[in-house]
N, C-alpha and C positions, 0 to 999 in steps of 0.2 A: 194270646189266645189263638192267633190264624196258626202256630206253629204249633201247637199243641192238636190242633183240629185237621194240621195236614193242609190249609187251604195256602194259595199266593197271596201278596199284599194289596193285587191287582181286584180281589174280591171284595176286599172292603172298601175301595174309591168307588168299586163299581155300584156300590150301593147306599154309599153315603149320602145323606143328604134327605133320606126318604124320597126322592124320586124316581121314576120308574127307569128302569134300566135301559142304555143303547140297546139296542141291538149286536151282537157280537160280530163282526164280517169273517171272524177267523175261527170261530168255534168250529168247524169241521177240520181246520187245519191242528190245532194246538194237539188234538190227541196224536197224526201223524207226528208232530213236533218229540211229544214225549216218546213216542216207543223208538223213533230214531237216536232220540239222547239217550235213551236206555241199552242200546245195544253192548257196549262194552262199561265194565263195570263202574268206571269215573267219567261217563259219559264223553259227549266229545264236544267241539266248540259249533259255534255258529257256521263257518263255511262249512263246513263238512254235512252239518243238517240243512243247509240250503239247497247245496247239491243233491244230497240225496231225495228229498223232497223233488228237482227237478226229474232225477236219473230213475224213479221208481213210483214216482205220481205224476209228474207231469207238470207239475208248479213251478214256473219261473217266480219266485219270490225275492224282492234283494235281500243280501247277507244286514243289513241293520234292520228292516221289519224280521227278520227270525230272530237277531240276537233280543229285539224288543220283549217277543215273542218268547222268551226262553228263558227272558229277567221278570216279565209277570208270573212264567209258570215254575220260578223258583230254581230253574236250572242252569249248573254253573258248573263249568269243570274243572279238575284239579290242575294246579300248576305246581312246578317244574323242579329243580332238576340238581343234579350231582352223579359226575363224570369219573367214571372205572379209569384209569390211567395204569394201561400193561407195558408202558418201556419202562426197561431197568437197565441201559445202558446199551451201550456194543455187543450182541451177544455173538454176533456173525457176520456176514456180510449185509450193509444197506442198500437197498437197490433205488436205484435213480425216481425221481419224480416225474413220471412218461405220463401222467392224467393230466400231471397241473391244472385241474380244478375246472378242468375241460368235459362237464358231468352230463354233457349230450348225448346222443346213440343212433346213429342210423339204420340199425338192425341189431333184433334181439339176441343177448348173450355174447355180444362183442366186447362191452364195457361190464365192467364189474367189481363190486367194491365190498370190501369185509371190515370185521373191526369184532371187538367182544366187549361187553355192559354184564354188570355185576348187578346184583340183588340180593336181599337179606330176605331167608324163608325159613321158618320154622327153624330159629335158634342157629342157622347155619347161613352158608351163602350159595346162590348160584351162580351159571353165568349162560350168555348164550353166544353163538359165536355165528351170527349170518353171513349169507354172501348175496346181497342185491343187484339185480338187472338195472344197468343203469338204461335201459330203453325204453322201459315203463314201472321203474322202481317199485320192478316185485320179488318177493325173496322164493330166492329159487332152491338153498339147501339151507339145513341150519342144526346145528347140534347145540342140547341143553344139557350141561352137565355138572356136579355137585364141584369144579375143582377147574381153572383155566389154563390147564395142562397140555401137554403137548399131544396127547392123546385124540383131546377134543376138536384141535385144529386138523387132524388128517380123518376125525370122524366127516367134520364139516369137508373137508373134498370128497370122502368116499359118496356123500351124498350131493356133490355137485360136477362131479365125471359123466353121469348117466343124460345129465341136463346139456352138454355140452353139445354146440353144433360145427364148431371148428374153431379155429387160434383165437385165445380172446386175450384181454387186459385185465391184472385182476390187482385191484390197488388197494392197501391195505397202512394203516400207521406205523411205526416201527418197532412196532410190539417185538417179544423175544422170541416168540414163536414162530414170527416170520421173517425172523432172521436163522434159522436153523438150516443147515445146510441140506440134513434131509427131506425139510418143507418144500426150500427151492427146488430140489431135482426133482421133489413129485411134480412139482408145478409143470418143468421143463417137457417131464413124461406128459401130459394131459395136455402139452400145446398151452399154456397158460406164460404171458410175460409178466411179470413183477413188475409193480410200482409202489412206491411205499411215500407217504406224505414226508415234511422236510419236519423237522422233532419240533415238538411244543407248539406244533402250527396245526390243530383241528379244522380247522376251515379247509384245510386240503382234503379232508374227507367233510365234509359239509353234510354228503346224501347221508350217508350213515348217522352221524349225530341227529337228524334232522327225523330218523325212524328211530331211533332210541328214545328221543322226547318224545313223541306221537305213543309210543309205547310207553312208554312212564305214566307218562299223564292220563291217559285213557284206561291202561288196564293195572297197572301196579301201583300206582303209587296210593297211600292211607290205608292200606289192605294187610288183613294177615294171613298166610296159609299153611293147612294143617300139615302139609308134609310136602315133600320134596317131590313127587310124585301125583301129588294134587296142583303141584303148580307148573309142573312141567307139562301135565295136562291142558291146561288153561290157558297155559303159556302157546301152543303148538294149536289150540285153536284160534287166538287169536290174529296167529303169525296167517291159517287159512282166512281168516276177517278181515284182514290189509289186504291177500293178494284180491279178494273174489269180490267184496263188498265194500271194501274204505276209497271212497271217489276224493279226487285228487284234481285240485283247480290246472296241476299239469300237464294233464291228462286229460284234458275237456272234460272235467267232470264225469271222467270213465274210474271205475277202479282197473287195478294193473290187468289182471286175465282179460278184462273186457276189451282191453285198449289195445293192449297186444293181439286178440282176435279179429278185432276191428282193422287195425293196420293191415294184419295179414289178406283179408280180405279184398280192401281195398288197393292194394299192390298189383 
């Protein structure tokens, strides 16, 4: 009957018994609770609505009164996952492992980290192909495209050239694409050194996997969409949702642009 009516389980303890109900201490908070779960389509977990509750109310609240908070009010987000794998061998040269798993940054756009995630949309696939600040893991270029072609990886530098502040690290898996000899030499041109994780070892990109679930789970995953075009739409506001608004316990509870302006400031 509560699921049929819409209500949580938390409605009927609440009034069970025929006695007069507490008092609620969090009724002002819970509607906050919801429209923060509601922001991306599979809503998101408990740290991420406690922080924001902090970062945009003002509520230090701890992360298990929200997750309590968020299992009375019936919200629960999607979980996880199944991993695009682009090596298909030797295609060209491997470049050394210069990150090694060293995913800190002392200034923005020195460290940086790429990779490409597949998806199933409207009877076809897509994919997208980031390249993340590892100074405050916001994504700085990114191309979506129906095909993970060679095309798409020198789309994704045309649009991470303009973002550059001088020589950086740009570490990526040993996909075929960035084994390509004309990849490397653009790198070379743009002042960009290679690094490429060691084969079969994803933990060497860690930041990357670690926004490819956050992205699954929140905005792709149980969904269908009507065209290739409607998702690359969604897809490209989402990506602005991580850098401006998804606060990150990394980050003090800053989302990326904030934290990165914050820094700036404070220097």
């Amino acid at each position: 009957m509560l699921d049929k009516l819409g209500l949580p389980k938390s409605t009927y303890y609440r009034y069970a018994g025929g006695k007069s109900p507490k008092p609620d201490r969090w009724s002002d908070v819970r509607p906050l609770v919801r429209g923060i779960f509601s922001r991306t389509p599979n809503g998101m977990g408990y740290r991420q609505v406690a922080m924001a509750l902090k970062a945009e109310h003002g509520l230090c609240i701890s992360g298990k009164t929200v997750l309590k908070l968020m299992r009375e009010e019936g919200l629960r987000c999607r979980i996880r996952r199944k991993r695009y794998d682009s090596y298909r061998g030797e295609q060209g040269k491997v470049a050394e492992n210069i990150l090694d798993r060293d995913f800190g940054a002392q200034a923005p756009m020195t460290k940086l980290a790429t990779d490409v995630t597949e998806f199933k949309v409207a009877g076809g696939k897509a994919y997208l192909s980031p390249v993340m600040d590892l100074y405050n893991n916001e994504i700085v270029a990114w191309s979506v495209a129906r095909s993970p072609n060679f095309a798409q990886a020198m789309e994704m530098l045309d649009g991470l050239e303009p973002r550059l502040e001088g020589p950086a690290l740009l570490h990526s898996d040993q996909g075929w694409q960035y084994q390509q000899l004309a990849y490397q030499r653009r790198l070379e041109e743009m002042g960009i050194t290679q690094s490429m994780s060691r084969k079969a070892t994803c933990l060497d990109n860690a930041c990357m996997e670690g926004f490819f679930g956050h992205l699954k789970d929140e905005f792709y995953r149980g969904r269908e969409f009507d065209s290739f075009d409607s998702f690359k739409d969604q897809l490209n506001d989402y990506i602005v949702y991580w850098n401006t608004r998804r606060y990150q316990a990394r980050l003090k509870g800053m989302a990326p642009v904030q934290y990165r302006s914050h820094s700036m400031r404070a220097a």
